[in-house]
N, C-alpha and C positions, 0 to 999 in steps of 0.2 A: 407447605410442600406442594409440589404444583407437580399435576398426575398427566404425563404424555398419554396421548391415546393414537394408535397407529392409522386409524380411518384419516384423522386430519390431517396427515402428510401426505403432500403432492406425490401421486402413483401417476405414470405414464400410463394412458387409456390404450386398450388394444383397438383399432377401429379398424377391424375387416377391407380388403384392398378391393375396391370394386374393378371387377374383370370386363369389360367390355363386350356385346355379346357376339362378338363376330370372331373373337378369341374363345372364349366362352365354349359356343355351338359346338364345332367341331370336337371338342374334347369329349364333352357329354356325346354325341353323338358315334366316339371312339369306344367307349367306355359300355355304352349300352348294347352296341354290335358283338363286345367279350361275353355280358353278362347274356345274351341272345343264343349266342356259339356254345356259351358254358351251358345253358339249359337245355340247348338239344344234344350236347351230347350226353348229358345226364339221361335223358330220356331214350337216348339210341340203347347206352349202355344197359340200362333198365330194361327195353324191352329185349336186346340181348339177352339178358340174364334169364331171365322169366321163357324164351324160346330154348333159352338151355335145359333148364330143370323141366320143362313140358317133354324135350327129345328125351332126358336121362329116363325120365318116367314110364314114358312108351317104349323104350328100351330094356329097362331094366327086369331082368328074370324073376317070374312071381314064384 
């Protein structure tokens, strides 16, 4: 009796599509201007928030 094993049948290899870098650049360079935008406005909102609860504080009836 003769025992199939699945390793030794022909699988299509996946081989990664090499992008050329002048297509490439620009997208990364798309990409990293979001992630730039996304961080400052994390940090606006932040300091926002943080100038909020400082005014409530000074505000607030002891």
């Amino acid at each position: 009796m003769r025992i199939d094993r699945l390793h030794q049948h022909a699988m299509p290899r996946v081989v990664p599509k090499v992008v050329p870098r002048t297509v490439a650049l620009p997208r990364y360079v798309f990409l990293r201007a979001h992630h730039e935008g996304a961080a400052l406005l994390a940090a606006w909102a932040t300091s926002a928030g943080i100038a909020l609860l400082v005014l409530a504080a000074t505000l607030a009836p002891v």
